[in-house]
C-alpha positions as CSV (number, residue, x, y, z in Angstrom):
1,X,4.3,2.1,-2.0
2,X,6.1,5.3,-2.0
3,X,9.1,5.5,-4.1
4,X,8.3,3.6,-7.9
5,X,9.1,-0.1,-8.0
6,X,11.1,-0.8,-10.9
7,X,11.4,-4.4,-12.6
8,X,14.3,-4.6,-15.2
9,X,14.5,-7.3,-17.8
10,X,17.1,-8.0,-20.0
11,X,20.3,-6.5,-20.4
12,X,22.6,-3.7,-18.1
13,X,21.7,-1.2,-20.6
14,X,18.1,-1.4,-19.7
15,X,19.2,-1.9,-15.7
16,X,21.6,1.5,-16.7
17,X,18.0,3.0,-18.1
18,X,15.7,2.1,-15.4
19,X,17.9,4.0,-12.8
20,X,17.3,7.5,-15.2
21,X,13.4,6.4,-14.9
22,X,13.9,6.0,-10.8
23,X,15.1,9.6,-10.4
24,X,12.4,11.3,-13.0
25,X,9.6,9.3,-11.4
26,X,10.8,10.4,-7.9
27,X,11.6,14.3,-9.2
28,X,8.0,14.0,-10.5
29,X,6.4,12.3,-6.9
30,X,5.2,9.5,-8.9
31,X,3.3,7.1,-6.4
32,X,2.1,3.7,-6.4
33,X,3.4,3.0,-9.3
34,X,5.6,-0.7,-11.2
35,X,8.0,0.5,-14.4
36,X,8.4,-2.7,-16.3
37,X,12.1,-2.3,-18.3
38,X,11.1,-4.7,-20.4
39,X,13.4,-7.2,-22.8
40,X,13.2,-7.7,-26.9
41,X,15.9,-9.8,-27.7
42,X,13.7,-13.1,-27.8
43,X,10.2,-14.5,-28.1
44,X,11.0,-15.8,-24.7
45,X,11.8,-12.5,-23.0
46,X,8.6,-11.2,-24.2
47,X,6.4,-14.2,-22.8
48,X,8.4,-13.5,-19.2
49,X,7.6,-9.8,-19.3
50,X,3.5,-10.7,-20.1
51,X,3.9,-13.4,-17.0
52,X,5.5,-10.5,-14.9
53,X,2.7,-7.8,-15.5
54,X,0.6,-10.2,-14.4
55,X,2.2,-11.5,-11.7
56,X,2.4,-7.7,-10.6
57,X,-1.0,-7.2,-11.1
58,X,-2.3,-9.8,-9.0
59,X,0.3,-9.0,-5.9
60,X,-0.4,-4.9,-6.7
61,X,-4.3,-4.6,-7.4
62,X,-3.9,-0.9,-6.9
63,X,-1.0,0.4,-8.4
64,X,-0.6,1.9,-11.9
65,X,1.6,-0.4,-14.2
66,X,3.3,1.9,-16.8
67,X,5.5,-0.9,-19.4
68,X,8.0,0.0,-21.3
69,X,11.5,-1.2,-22.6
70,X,12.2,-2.8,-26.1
71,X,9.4,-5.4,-26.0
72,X,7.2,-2.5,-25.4
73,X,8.0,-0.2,-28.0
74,X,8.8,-2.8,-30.9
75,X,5.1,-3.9,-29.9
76,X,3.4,-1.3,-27.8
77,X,-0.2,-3.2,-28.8
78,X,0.3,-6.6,-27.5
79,X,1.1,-4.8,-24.0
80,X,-1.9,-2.4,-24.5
81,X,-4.4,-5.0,-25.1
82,X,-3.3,-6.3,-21.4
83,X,-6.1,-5.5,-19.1
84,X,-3.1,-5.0,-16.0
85,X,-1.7,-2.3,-18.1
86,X,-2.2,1.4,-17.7
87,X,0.6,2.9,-19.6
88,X,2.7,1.6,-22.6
89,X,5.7,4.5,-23.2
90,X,8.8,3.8,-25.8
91,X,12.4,3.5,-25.5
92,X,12.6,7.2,-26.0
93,X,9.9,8.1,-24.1
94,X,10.9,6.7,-21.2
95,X,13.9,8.5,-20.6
96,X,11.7,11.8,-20.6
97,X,11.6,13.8,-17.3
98,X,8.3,15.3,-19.0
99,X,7.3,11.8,-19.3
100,X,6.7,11.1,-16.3
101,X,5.6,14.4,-15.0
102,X,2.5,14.0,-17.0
103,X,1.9,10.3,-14.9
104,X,1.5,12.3,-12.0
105,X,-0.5,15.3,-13.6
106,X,-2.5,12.4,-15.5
107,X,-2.3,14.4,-18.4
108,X,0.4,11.3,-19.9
109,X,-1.5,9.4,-22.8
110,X,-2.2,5.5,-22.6
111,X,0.2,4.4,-25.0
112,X,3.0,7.1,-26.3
113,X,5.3,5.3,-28.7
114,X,7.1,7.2,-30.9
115,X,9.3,5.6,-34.0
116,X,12.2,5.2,-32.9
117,X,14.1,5.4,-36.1
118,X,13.3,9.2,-35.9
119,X,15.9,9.5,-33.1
120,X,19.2,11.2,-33.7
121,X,20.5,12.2,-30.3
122,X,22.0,10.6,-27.2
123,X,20.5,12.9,-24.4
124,X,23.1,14.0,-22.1
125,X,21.8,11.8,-18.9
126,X,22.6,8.7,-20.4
127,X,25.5,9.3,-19.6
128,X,25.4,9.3,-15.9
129,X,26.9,6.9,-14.2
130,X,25.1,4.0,-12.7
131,X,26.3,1.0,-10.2
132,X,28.5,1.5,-7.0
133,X,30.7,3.8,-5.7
134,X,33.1,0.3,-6.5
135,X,32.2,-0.1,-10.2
136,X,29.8,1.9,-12.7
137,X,29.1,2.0,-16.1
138,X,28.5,4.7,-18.3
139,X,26.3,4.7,-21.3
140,X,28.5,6.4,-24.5
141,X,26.6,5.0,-27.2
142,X,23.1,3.6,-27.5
143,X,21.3,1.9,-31.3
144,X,22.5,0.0,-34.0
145,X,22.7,0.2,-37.5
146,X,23.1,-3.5,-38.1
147,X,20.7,-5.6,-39.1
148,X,21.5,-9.6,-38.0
149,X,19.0,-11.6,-39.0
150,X,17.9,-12.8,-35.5
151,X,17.5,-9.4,-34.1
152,X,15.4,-7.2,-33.5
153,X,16.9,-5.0,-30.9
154,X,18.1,-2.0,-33.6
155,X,13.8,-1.7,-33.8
156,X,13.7,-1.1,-30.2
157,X,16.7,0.6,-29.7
158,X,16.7,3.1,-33.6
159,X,19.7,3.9,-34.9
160,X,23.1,4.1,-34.0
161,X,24.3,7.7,-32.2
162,X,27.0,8.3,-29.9
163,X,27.8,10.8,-27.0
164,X,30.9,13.3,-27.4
165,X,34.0,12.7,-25.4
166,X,33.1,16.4,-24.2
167,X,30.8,14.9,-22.4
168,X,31.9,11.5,-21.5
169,X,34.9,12.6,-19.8
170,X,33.5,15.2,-17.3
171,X,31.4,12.6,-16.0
172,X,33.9,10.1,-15.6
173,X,36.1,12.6,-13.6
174,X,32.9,13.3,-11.6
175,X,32.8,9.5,-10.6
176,X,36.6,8.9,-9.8
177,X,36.0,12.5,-7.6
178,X,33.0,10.4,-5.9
179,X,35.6,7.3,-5.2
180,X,34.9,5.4,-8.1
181,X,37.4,2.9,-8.9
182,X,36.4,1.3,-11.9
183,X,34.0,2.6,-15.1
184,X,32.9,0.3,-17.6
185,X,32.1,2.2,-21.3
186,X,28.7,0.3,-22.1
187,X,25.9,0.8,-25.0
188,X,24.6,-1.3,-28.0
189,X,27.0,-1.7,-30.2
190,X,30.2,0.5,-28.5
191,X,32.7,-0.5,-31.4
192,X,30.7,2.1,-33.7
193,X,31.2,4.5,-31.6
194,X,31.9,7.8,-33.0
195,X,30.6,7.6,-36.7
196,X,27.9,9.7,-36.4
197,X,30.0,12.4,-34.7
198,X,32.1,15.4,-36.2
199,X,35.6,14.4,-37.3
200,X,34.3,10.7,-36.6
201,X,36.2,9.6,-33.5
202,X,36.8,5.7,-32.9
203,X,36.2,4.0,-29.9
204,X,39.8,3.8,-29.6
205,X,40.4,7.2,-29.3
206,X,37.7,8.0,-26.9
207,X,39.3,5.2,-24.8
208,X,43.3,7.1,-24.8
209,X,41.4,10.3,-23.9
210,X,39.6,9.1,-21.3
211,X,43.1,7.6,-19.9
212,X,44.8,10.5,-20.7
213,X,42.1,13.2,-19.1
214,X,41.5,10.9,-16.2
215,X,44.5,10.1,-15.0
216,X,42.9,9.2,-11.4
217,X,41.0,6.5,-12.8
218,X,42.5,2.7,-11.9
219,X,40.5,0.9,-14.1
220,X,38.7,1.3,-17.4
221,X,36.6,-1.5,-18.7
222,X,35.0,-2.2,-22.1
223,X,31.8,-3.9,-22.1
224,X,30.6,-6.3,-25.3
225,X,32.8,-5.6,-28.8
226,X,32.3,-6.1,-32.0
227,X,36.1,-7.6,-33.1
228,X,35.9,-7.1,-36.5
229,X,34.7,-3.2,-35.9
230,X,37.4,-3.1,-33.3
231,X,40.0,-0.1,-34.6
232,X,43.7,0.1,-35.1
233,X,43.6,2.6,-32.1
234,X,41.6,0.3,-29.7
235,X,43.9,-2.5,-30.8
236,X,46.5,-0.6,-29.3
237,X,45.2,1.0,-26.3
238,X,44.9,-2.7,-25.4
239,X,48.3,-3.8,-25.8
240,X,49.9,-0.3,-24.3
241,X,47.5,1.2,-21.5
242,X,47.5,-1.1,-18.1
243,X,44.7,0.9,-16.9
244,X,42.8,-0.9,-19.8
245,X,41.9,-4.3,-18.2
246,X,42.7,-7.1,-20.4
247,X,39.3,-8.7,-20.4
248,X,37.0,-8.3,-23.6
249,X,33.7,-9.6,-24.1
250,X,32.9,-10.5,-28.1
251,X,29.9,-10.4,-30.1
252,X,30.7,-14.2,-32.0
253,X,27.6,-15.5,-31.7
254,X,29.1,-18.5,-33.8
255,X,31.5,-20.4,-35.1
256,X,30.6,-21.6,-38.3
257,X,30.8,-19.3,-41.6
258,X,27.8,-20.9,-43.6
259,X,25.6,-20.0,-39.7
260,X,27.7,-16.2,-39.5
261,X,26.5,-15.8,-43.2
262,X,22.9,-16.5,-42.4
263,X,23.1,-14.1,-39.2
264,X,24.5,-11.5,-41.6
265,X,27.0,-11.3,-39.4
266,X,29.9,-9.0,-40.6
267,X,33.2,-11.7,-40.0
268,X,33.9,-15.0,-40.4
269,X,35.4,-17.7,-38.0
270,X,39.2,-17.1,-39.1
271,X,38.4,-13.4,-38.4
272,X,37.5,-14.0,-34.8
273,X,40.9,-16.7,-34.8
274,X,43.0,-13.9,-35.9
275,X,41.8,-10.9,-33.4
276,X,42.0,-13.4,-30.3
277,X,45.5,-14.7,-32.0
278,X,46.9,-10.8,-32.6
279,X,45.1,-9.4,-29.2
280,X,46.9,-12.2,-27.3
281,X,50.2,-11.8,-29.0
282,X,50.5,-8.0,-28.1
283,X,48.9,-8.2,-24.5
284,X,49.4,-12.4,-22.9
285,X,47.4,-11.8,-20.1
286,X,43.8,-11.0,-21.7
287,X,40.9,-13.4,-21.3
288,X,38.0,-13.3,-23.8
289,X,34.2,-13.9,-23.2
290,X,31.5,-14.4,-25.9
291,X,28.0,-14.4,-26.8
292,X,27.1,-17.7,-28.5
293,X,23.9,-19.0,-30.0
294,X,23.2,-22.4,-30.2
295,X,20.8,-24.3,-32.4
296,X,20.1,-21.3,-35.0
297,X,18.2,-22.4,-37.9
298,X,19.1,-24.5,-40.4
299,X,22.3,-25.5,-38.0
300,X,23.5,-29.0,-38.7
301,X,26.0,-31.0,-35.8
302,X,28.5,-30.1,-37.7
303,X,28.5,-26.7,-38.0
304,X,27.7,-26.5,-34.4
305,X,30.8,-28.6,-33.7
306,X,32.3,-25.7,-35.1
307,X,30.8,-23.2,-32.5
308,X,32.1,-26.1,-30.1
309,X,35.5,-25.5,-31.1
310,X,35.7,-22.3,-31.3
311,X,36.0,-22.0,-27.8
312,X,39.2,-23.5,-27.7
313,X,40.4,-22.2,-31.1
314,X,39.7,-18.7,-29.7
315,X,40.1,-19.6,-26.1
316,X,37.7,-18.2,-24.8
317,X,36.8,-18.1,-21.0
318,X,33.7,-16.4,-20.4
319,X,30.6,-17.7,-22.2
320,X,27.2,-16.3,-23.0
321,X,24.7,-19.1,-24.3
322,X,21.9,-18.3,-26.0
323,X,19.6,-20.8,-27.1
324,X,17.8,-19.8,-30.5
325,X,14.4,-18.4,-30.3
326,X,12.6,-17.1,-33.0
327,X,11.8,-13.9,-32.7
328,X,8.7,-12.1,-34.9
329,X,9.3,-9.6,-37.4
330,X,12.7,-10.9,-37.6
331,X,14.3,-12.8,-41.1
332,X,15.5,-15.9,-38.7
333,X,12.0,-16.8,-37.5
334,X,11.2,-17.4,-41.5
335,X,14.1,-19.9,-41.6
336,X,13.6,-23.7,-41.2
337,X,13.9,-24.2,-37.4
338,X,16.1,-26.6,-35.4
339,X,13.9,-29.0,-33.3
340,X,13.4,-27.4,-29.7
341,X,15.0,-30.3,-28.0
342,X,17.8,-30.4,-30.2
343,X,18.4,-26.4,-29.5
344,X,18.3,-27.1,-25.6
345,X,20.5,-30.0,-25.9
346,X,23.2,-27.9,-28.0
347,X,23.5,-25.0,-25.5
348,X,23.6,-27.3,-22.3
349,X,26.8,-28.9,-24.2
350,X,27.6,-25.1,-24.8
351,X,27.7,-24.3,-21.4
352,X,29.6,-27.2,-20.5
353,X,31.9,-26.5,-22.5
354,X,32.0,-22.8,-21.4
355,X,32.2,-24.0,-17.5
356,X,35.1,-26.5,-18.5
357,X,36.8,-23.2,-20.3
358,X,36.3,-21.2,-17.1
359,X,37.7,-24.1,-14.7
360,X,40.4,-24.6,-17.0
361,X,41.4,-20.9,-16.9
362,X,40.8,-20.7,-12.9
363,X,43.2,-23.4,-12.6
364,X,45.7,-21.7,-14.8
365,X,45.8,-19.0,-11.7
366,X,47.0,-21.1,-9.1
367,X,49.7,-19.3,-7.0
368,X,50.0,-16.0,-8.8
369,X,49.5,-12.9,-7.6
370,X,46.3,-11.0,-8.5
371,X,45.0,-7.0,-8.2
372,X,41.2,-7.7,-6.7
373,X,38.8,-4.8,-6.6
374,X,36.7,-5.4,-3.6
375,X,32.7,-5.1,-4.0
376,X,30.0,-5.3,-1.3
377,X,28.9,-9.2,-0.4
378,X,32.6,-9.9,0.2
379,X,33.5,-10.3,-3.4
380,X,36.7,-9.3,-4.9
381,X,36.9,-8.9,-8.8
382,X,40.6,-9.3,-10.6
383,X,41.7,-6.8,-13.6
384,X,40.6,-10.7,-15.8
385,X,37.2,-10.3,-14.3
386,X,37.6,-13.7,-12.5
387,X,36.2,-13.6,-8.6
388,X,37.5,-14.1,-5.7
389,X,36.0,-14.3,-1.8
390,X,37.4,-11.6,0.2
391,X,37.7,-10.6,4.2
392,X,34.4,-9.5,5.3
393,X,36.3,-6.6,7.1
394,X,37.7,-5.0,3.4
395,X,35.5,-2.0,2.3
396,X,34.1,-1.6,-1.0
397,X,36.1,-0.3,-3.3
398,X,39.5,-1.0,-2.1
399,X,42.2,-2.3,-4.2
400,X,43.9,-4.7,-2.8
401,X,46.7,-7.8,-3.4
402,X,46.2,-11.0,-2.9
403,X,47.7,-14.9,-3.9
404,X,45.8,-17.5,-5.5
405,X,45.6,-20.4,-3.8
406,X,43.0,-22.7,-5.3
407,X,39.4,-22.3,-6.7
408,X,35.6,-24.2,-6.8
409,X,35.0,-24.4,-10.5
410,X,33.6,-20.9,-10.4
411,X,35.5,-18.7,-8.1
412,X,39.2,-18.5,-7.0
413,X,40.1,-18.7,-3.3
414,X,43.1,-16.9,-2.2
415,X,44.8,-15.1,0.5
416,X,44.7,-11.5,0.7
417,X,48.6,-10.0,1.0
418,X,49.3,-7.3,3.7
């Protein structure tokens, strides 16, 4: 092996991470070396990243295995008891050009694991942008000072901090300059943005300024809200700016207030109505995703009926099921738990309710006419987020029109317009 392999688990902020580690391990001519990006956000994610060191391991006898990741730094002992491990580095750590200049000096220790709660800054690389030259995302905030009962994540991730528009906007010119078309503002909880910086700036306003500075830029894309942290300036920017694409992704993760109560979630189900309802009202065409957990503890089939609903209450399009597992160290994993099978069951109903949402909403585009953003493997992706097959012969990253003509459940199929 020359160049590091790196296995990323969990979510695009790790993947956005892991591409930082890439380019210190080869400034520092690391070699022979797997970077596990591990995953926190479940028991389950941390039993696939043990089964995946030792899968590695056993196909990579002779290569140094450095872990890493949430998993790693909320519980940096249960990966250095693992005989295939050599290095166990935190969240912080890891995103340390010095880091990994001491791996290839050997002067690194085993297991360097700072707390991450001590952590006040967003370094300045985070920022880069990763993806294609079609799409990429750029980290402006990173943490979380919440504290939901089923998650651990703000212990893996430390508090929330977020990077100035000073330096946010540079980089995004730097990206459109390189033929970016599209940049999607990403990080942990990206509708706190701003309150730990001077004058506190919202993530409203850091989207009009990145509109205004970048006037090159055809589309600007919000990764995962908060709706009820969702300011009256980002409320606007999404009815008035067209370069804004009207597709949101919400943190629900319910739809029953007696289950968002025991989450310590911050709204209620009439508060996620109402922001669909109002966000709708001022701009038609916006489609919603959402994260939803099924079979949290102490659910009944009643109040998951009402996560059920919610679907169509909110009408939502895009859904992210998650079913409940308890997670140590977390208040959740003391609550009385919902029977495994029962937890399965709910979130294979979620699902189908979430591909019956997305069908429905596919349907709903029959014969219009549709902006598509070509990406590579002859994928187009409209302003909704919805895909669409494209020509083999259209490059990346051209914008181009096209007419729906039909769709397969999961895709539309159209014909692209001269």
């Amino acid at each position: 092996m020359a160049e590091p392999l790196i296995i990323t688990l969990g979510c695009r902020l790790n993947a956005y991470e892991s591409e930082i580690m890439r380019r210190n391990a080869v400034a520092a001519d690391l070699d022979n070396a797997i970077i596990v990006n591990t995953c926190a956000v479940t028991g389950e994610a941390v039993r696939q990243a043990r089964q995946t060191i030792r899968r590695l391991r056993r196909e990579h006898p002779q290569a140094r295995i450095i872990v890493t990741g949430c998993a790693a730094q909320v519980e940096p002992e249960r990966f250095a008891e693992l005989d295939e491990v050599d290095h166990v580095i935190g969240n912080a750590e890891k995103l340390k050009p010095e880091t990994f200049a001491g791996f290839s000096t050997d002067t690194t220790e085993r297991v360097q694991v700072d707390d991450i709660m001590s952590v006040r800054e967003t370094a300045g690389h985070l920022i880069d942008g990763f993806g294609t030259r079609t799409r990429s995302y750029v980290q402006v905030q990173n943490g979380c000072d919440h504290r939901c009962t089923f998650c651990i994540i703000p212990f893996g991730r430390g508090p929330s901090r977020s990077v100035a528009a000073g330096e946010i906007v540079p980089r995004i010119r730097r990206l459109v300059e390189s033929g970016c078309r599209e940049v999607v503002l990403t990080g942990v909880d990206i509708t706190s943005y701003g309150a730990d910086l001077p004058g506190k700036p919202t993530l409203g306003a850091l989207v009009r300024q990145i509109l205004k500075l970048v006037p090159e830029l055809d589309r600007l894309r919000l990764s995962s809200i908060d709706q009820v942290e969702a300011d009256e300036q980002l409320v606007r920017a999404i009815a008035e700016e067209e370069r804004l694409m009207p597709h949101l992704h919400l943190s629900m993760q319910a739809g029953d207030d007696m289950i968002l109560k025991r989450m310590k979630r911050r709204h209620s189900r009439a508060d996620a109505v109402k922001f669909c309802t109002e966000v709708r009202r001022l701009r038609p065409e916006t489609v919603f995703g959402a994260d939803l957990i099924a079979g949290f503890p102490t659910e009944s089939e009643d109040m998951f009926a009402n996560s059920l609903s919610v679907v169509d209450d909110c009408g939502l399009t895009y859904l992210h099921v998650f079913p409940f597992s308890p997670r140590n160290g977390t208040p959740a994993a003391r609550m009385p738990q919902v029977a495994r099978a029962e937890v399965k069951d709910r979130a294979a109903r979620l699902r189908r309710k979430g591909s019956a949402a997305l069908s429905q909403f596919l349907d709903s585009q029959a014969g219009r006419e549709v902006e598509l953003l070509v990406e590579n493997g002859g994928i187009g992706r409209t302003r909704q987020f919805a895909e669409m097959r494209t020509p083999p012969t259209l490059d990346a990253g051209t914008l181009v029109r096209a007419r729906v003509t039909g769709n397969d459940g999961q895709r539309l199929s159209g014909e692209v317009m001269a």
